[in-house]
C-alpha positions as CSV (number, residue, x, y, z in Angstrom):
1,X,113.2,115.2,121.1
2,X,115.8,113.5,119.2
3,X,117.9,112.1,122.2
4,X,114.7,110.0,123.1
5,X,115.1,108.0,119.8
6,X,119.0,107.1,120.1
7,X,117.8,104.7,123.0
8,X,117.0,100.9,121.4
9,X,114.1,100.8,124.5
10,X,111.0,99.0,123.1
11,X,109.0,102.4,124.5
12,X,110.2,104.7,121.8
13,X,107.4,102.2,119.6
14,X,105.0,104.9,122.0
15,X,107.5,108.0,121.0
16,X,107.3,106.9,117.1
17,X,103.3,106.5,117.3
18,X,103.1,109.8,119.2
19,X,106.0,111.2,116.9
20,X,103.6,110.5,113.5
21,X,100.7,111.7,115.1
22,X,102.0,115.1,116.1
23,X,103.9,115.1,112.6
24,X,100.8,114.6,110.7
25,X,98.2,116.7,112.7
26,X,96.5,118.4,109.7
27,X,94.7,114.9,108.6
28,X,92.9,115.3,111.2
29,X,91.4,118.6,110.2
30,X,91.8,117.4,106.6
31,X,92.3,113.8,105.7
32,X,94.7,112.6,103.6
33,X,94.1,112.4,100.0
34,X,94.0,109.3,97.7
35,X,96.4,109.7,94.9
36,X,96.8,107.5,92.0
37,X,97.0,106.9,88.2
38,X,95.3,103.8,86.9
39,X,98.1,103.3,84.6
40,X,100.8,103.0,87.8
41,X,99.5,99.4,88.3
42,X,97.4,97.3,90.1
43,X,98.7,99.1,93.7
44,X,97.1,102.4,91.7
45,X,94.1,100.3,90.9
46,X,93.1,99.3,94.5
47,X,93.7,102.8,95.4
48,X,91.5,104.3,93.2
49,X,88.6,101.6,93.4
50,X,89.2,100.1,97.0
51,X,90.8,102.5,99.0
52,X,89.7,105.9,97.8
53,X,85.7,105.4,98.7
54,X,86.2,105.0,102.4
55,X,85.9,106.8,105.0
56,X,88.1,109.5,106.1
57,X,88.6,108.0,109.9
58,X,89.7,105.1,107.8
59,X,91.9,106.7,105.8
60,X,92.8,108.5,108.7
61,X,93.8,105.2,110.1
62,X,95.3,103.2,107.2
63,X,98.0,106.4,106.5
64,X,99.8,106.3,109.9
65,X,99.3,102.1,109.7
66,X,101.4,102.7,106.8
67,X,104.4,104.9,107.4
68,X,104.5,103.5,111.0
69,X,105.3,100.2,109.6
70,X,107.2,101.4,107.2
71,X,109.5,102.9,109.3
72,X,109.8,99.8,111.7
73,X,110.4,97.6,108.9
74,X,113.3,100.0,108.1
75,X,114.5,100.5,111.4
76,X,114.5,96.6,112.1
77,X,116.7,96.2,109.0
78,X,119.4,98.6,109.3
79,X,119.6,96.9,112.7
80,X,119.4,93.3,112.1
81,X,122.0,94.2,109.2
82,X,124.5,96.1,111.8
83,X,124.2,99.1,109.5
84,X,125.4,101.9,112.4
85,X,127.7,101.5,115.4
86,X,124.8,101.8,117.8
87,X,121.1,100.4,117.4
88,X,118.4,103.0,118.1
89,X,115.2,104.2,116.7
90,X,116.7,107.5,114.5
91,X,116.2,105.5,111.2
92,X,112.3,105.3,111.7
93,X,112.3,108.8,113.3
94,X,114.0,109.9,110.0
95,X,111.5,107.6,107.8
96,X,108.3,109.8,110.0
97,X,110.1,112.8,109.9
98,X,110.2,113.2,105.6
99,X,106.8,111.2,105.4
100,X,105.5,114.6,106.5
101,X,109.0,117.5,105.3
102,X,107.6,116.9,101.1
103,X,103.7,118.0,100.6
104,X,104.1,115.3,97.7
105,X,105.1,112.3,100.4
106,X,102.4,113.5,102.5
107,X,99.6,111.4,100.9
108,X,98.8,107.9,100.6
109,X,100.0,107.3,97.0
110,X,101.4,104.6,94.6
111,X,104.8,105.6,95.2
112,X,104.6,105.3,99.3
113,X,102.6,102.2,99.0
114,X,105.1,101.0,97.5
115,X,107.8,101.6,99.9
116,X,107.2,98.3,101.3
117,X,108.0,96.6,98.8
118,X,111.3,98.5,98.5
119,X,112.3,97.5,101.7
120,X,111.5,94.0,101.1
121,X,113.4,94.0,98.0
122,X,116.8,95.7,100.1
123,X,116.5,92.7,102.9
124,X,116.3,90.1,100.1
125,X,119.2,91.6,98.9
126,X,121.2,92.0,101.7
127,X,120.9,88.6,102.7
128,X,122.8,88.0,99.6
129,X,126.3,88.4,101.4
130,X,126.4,85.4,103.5
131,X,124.9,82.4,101.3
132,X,126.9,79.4,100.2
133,X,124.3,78.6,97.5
134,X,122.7,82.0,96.4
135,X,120.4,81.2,93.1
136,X,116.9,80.4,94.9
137,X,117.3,83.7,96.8
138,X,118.7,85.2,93.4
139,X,116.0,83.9,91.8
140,X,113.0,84.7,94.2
141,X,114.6,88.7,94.2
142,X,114.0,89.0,90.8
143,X,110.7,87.3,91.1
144,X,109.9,90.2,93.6
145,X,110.9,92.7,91.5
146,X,108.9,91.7,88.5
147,X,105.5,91.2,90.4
148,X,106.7,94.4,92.1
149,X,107.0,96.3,88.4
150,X,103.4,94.8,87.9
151,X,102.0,96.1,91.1
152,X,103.7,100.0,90.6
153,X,105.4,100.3,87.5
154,X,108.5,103.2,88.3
155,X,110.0,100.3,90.7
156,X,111.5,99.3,87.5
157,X,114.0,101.8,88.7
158,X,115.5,98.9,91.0
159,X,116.3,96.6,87.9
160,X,119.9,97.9,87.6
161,X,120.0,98.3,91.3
162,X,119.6,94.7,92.0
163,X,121.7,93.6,89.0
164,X,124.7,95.7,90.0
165,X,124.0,94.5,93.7
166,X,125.3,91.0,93.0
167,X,128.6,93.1,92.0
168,X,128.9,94.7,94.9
169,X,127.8,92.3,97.5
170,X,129.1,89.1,95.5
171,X,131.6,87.9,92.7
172,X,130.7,88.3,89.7
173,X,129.0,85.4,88.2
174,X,127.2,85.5,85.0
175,X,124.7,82.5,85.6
176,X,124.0,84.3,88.9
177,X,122.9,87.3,86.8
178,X,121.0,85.4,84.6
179,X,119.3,83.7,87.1
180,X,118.2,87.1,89.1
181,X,117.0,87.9,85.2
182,X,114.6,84.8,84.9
183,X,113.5,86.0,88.3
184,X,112.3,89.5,86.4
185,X,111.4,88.5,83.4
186,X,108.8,85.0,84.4
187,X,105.9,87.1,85.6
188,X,105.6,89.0,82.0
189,X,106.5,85.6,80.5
190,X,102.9,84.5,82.2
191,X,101.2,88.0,81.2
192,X,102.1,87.9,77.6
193,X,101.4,83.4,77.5
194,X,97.8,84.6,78.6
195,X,97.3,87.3,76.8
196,X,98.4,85.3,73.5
197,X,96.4,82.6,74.2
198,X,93.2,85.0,74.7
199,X,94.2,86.5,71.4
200,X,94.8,89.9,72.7
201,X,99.0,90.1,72.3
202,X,98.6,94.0,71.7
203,X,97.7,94.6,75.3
204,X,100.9,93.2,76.4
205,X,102.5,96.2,76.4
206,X,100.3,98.2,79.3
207,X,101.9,95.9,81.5
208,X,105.4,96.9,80.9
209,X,107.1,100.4,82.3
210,X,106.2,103.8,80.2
211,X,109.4,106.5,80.4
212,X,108.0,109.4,80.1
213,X,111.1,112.2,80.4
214,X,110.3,115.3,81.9
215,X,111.3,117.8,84.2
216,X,109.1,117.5,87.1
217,X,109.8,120.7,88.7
218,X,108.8,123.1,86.4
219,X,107.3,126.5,88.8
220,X,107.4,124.8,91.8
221,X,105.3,126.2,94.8
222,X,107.1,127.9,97.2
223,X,106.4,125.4,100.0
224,X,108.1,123.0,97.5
225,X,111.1,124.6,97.4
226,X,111.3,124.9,100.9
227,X,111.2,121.5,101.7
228,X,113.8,120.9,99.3
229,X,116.3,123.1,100.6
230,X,115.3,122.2,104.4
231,X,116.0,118.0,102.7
232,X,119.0,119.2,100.8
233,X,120.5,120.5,103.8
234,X,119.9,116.9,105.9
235,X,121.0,114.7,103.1
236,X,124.1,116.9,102.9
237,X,125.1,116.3,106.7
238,X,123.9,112.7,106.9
239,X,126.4,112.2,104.3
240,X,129.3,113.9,105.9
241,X,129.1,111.9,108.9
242,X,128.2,108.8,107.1
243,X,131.4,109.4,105.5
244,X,132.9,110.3,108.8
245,X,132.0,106.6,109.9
246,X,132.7,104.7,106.9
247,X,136.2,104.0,108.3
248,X,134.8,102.2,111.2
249,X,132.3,99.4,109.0
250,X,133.9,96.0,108.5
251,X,133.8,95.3,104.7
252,X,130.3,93.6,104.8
253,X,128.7,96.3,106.0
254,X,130.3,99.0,103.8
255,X,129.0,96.7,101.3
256,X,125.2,96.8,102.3
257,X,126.1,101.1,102.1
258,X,126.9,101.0,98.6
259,X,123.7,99.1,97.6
260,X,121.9,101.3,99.4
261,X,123.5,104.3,98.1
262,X,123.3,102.7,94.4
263,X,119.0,102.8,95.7
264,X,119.3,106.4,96.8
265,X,121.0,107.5,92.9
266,X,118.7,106.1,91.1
267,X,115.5,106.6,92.8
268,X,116.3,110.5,92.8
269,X,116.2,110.3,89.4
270,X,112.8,108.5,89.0
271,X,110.6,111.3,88.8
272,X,112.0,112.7,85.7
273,X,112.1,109.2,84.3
274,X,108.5,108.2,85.7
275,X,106.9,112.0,85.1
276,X,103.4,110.9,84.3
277,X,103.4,110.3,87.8
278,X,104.7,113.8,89.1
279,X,106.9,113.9,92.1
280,X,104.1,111.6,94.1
281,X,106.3,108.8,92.0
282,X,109.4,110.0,94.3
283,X,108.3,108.9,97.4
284,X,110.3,105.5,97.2
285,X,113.4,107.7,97.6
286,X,112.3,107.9,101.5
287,X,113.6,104.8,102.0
288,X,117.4,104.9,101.4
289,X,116.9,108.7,102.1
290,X,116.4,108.3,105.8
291,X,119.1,105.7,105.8
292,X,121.7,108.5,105.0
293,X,120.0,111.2,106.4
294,X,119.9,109.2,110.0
295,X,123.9,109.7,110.4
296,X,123.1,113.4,110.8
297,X,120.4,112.7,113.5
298,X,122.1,109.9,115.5
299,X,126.1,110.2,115.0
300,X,126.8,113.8,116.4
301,X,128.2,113.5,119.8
302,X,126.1,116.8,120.9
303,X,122.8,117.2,120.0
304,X,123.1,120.7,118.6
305,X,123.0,119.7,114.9
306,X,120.4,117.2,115.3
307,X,118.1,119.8,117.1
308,X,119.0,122.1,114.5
309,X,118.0,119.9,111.8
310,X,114.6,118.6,113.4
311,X,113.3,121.9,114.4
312,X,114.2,123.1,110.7
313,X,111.6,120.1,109.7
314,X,109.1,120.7,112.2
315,X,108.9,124.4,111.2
316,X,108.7,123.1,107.2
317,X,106.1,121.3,107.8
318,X,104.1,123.4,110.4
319,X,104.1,126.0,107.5
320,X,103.3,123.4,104.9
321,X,100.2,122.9,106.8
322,X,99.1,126.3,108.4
323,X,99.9,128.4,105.3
């Protein structure tokens, strides 16, 4: 299975369809399940009062629309990017494959809503290395990020990433910074003019991010341990050979790794910092997850370890479903 996704043929857009379906079978039995807290954002909002009340073929239909796109996006911008030695279709096989590994990923939720806007916010970013006169895209990331904050609140998680980005992918400036800052900061700066004009300057604060610390993973279910051994194991050999190829990125793109691996630290951490949303909230760590985790799948010269680790998946999450 995995050596027909390290060819960069247009047809493995069939395999990755098929790929979802077959990974994802139980919707069909069961569909997937609407989850949300109203207090997320306004992504949590339209889930709960737009989304929810359809129909399950709907549903059905809008879940793989989703993570399929999800994972093209992805895959198009580790390629367009030059992220690995050789273009193929492992990074949105990855994406599919974890969409359906964690029973808490395996939903349509706030948190894998708002992968999208993830990614958007990583090509913004990475388009950072290469520009003469950076503050309007400086400026229209942080815009991004604040009306993403509005939309699902733990994405406030990417504030230091995107800070700390300039570092890594630019000089440090500090009227670059504070430019990225205004960025942030202008779509509160309209929330709290209106609500003080209204009269109503207390409600202010259920627009801004609520830390809640707690440990998420307190008597986890069995299938959820499962699945994080099973990821554990992936992330841990995606790294070695990411490591194994560092040598061989020019300095640009070892740059674009570090932001990315700056995403994957702190989004790990968001569920204990977001708990009110449980571990639904950790689904944004997909992202930069299956960026890593794609060295395991697509950089061994045999396909032993690959195999190994995909049928490792598949049987997680046959189990996950059938038990």
């Amino acid at each position: 299975m995995v050596f027909l996704f390290k060819d960069r043929s247009d047809i493995n857009l069939i395999f990755l369809v098929l790929l979802s379906l077959g990974l994802h079978f139980h919707v069909w039995m069961h569909p997937p399940l609407v989850i949300a807290n109203e207090s997320d954002g306004l992504i949590a909002y339209l889930l709960i009062h737009v989304i929810q009340p359809l129909s399950p073929i709907i549903l059905i239909v809008l879940f793989q629309l989703i993570i399929l796109s999800q994972a093209i996006r992805l895959n198009i911008l580790l390629s367009k990017f030059k992220m690995f030695q050789q273009i193929s279709y492992l990074p949105a096989f990855t994406y599919l494959i974890l969409t359906g590994l964690f029973p808490f990923w395996d939903v349509i939720s706030s948190g894998l809503v708002a992968n999208s806007l993830v990614i958007w916010i990583l090509v913004k970013l990475l388009r950072l290395y290469d520009q003469n006169q950076p503050k309007t895209l400086e400026f229209n990331i942080g815009l991004i990020v604040g009306i993403s904050i509005l939309l699902y609140e733990p994405i406030a998680i990417l504030i230091p990433v995107v800070l700390f980005a300039l570092i890594i992918i630019r000089p440090f400036r500090l009227s670059e910074w504070l430019v990225l800052i205004m960025g942030i900061l202008l779509p509160f700066y309209f929330i709290f003019t209106y609500v003080f004009l209204i009269g109503n300057v207390a409600d202010f604060r259920h627009f801004l991010p609520k830390l809640d610390w707690k440990n998420p993973l307190v008597k986890p279910e069995w299938n959820v341990i499962l699945a994080l051994l099973v990821m554990g194991v992936q992330m841990m050999v995606g790294f070695y050979y990411w490591q194994k190829e560092q040598v061989r990125f020019i300095i640009q793109v070892r740059k674009y790794w570090g932001v990315l691996f700056l995403v994957l630290l702190l989004t790990l951490f968001q569920p204990i910092l977001f708990s009110v949303q449980a571990l639904y909230a950790s689904a944004i760590v997909i992202t930069p997850l299956a960026c890593f985790i794609s060295f395991g799948y697509g950089t061994p010269k045999r396909l032993l370890v690959p195999n190994l680790l995909f049928w490792s998946a598949i049987a997680v999450i046959v189990y996950n479903h059938l038990s």
